[in-house]
C-alpha positions, 0 to 999 in steps of 0.5 A: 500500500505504502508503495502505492501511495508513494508511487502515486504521488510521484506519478511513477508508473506502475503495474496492478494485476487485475483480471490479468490485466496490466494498467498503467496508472499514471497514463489512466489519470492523464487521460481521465485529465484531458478529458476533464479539460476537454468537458471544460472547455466545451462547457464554456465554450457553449456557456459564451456562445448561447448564454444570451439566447438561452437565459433570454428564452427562460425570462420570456418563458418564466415571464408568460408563466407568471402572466398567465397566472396572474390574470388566472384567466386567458384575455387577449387582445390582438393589435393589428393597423389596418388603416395603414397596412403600407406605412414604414416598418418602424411606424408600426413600431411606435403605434404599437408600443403606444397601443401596448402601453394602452392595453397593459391598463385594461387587463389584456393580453397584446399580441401584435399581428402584422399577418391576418390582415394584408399589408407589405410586410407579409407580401398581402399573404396571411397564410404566411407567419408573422412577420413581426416576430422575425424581429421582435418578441411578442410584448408576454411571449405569447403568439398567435396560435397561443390565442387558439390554445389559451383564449377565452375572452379574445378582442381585436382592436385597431391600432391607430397613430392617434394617443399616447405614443412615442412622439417623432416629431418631438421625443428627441429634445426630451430625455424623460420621454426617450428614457421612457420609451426605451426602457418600455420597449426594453420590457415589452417588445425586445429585440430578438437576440439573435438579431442582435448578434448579428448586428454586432457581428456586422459592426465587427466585419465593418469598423473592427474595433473601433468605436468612434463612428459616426452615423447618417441616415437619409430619407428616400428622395420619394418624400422630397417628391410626394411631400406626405402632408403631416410627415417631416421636411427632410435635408437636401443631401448637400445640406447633409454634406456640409454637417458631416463634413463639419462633424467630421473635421471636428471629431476626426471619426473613424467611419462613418455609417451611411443609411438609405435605399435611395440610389440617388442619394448614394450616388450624390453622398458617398463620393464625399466621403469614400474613405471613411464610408461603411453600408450594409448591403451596398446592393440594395437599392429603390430606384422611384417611380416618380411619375406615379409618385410611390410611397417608400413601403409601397414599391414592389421590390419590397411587398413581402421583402423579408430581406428587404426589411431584416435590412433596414431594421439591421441598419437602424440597429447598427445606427442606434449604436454609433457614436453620434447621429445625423438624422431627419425626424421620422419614425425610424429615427424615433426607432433609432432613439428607442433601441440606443443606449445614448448618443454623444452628439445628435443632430436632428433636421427640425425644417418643419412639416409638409 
């Protein structure tokens, strides 16, 4: 015994008959320690790669649990807006944080519905998913088919741009209502996690590790032509020029990430700024229909569109984490101003309303 103590502790190798058979013992550990370092390792490995997405589902899965047993009993309320099925993805975005914050008072539970009705987001086909929830989570974790499965008093109520709602035309020279808005939507309608990541992901392929970025992002040149009564009178693009520039020269940005379909706004911008210059997905474009006047959401490259839309709400998650901003008012740039965590420096065109 005392030998094999001794042994042991020296790592010496030495020989046990058993069953007639010889074993290494020092070679028995090794092994059985590179195993224990292998398990380790893919523990936490798994650990940094899906600890996100899995404790995300829990809260969301623990949060509908809880829900339902807190009301004891199944009422629903599905929000869909049917007097703007063409209006811009991050229009909807607002509308239906505002109807959630509503709703969360009365006892229902919100869910929100881009896919029973016709509108460009499912391509006019509600046979399809919703389309919502490509990109967010659902306000309780629950969805549409949970409405079949748990419902017992279901209403269906029209979201419109009218009451309490994020407000932009204004909410950017509010912090209180900024603030607000963002931790609401933080708690009701997160983004998908993955999503997330992949904007991450992006800005690594993109600006590597730098963080000194400034963002810009421009209207379609559709509104300068149709002038949407009640929408915001965008900059001319050499107006924009000329603030970048200025920004430029005084912050010496790294990058600078430019946000717009329009290809004549690309072709007018970048040249400016060619060095610096970052976009996502270059090759996406709209090119307009001027003579018949086309609304942005209402072109027929993006009816149905899931990359079309995954792009554009990719670029306005990218642009809420830049350091600085150059933006018009609008609705996406109220989405911008929901999902950042704060901004350096701002600047917001405020040239009125058509």
């Amino acid at each position: 015994m005392l030998q094999f103590i001794e042994s042991f502790i020296n790592m010496e190798p030495i020989k046990l008959e058993r069953n007639k058979k010889n074993i290494n013992i020092s070679s028995f550990f090794s092994i059985k320690l590179i195993y224990i370092f292998l398990f380790l390792f893919l523990i936490i490995r798994f650990y940094y790669t899906y600890y996100d997405e899995i404790v995300n589902k829990m809260e969301h899965y623990i949060k509908k649990r809880k829900y339902r047993h807190e009301l004891k009993t199944s009422n629903f309320s599905i929000l869909s807006r049917l007097e703007c099925p063409q209006c811009g993805f991050f229009s909807f975005y607002i509308v239906h944080l505002g109807c959630i914050y509503r709703y969360l008072l009365s006892g229902y539970t919100p869910i929100i519905d881009l896919k029973s009705f016709p509108n460009v987001y499912n391509g006019n086909d509600t046979s399809k998913d919703n389309p919502w929830e490509l990109f967010f989570h659902q306000p309780f974790n629950f969805t549409l088919k949970d409405v079949k499965k748990y419902g017992k008093h279901v209403t269906n109520f029209e979201c419109t741009a009218i009451g309490e709602r994020p407000d932009e035309i204004n909410m950017y020279y509010n912090k209180d209502s900024i603030n607000f808005w963002h931790d609401f939507a933080k708690k009701y309608m997160p983004l998908k996690n993955e999503l997330n990541l992949e904007a991450n992901k992006i800005m690594k392929e993109l600006f590597g590790d730098s963080t000194n970025l400034l963002g810009v992002k421009m209207r379609g040149t559709d509104y300068i032509s149709w002038k949407p009564k009640g929408h915001s009178i965008p900059p001319s693009v050499e107006q924009v020029i000329i603030d970048v520039k200025k920004m430029d020269k005084q912050y010496n940005y790294d990058f600078i990430f430019f946000a717009t379909e329009d290809e004549i706004i690309k072709k007018k911008f970048i040249p400016h700024f060619k060095n610096k210059i970052k976009l996502l997905n270059p090759n996406i474009q709209i090119n307009y229909d001027y003579k018949q006047q086309n609304f942005i959401n209402l072109n027929k490259n993006i009816n149905g569109n899931i990359e079309y839309i995954k792009n554009y709400v990719l670029n306005t998650i990218i642009l809420s984490k830049c350091l600085d901003i150059v933006t018009p008012r609008c609705s996406g740039t109220a989405g911008i101003f929901i999902l950042t965590n704060g901004f350096r420096h701002t600047k917001i065109y405020n040239l009125g309303e058509y």
